[in-house]
N, C-alpha and C positions, 0 to 999 in steps of 0.2 A: 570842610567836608567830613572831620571825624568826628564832628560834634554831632550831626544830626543819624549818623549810624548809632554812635552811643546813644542817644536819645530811643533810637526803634528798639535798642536793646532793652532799652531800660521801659519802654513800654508794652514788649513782648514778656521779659520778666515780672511786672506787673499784672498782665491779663493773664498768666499760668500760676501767678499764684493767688490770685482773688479766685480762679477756678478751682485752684486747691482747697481753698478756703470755702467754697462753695460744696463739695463735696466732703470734708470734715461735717459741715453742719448736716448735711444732708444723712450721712452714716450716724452721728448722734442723736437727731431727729429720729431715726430708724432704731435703734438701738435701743431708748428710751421708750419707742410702739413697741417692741418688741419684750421690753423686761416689762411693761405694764401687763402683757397677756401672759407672762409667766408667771408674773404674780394672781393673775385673776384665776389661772389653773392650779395654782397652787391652793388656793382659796376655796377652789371648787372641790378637789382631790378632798382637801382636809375637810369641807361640810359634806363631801357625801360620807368620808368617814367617821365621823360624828352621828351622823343619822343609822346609818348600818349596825352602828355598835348600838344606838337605843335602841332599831328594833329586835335585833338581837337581845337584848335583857328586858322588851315587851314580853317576845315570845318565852322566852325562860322565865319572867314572872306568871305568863300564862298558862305553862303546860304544870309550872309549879301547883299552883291554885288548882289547876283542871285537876293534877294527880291528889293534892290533900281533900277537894269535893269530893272526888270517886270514893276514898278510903273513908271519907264521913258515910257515906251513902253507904258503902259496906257492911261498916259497924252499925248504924242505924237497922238494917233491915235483919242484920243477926243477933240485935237486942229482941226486934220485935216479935223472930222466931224462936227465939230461948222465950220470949214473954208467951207465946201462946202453947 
């Protein structure tokens, strides 16, 4: 008669820890979805920052350029009026 209690024990011990086991994999599973989208935001964060900084020294190579054409066109047109 203690034999087959032992045994239920040892088969209730077994089905709580295979369920343990089932939820370990289940939270590493989860865990593993979850650092891949932190690395994909991380990823994201850093190419929008990348982009932002080039258009940022587009527009400073642009307003550059735009300010040295205006000052050409100054000097030109105050050549043209010392010329006449």
């Amino acid at each position: 008669m203690f034999s087959p209690t032992l045994s239920n024990i040892f088969q209730n011990d077994a089905k709580v820890l295979e369920k343990q086991q089932q939820e370990i994999q289940w939270r590493y599973k989860e865990e593993q979805w979850l650092l891949i989208q932190l690395e994909e935001a991380a990823k994201l964060h850093q190419t929008k920052h990348v982009v932002q900084k080039a258009r940022k020294e587009a527009e400073t190579k642009a307003r550059k350029e735009s300010e040295r054409r205006r000052v050409m066109e100054k000097k030109k047109k105050k050549r043209i009026l010392e010329y006449l």
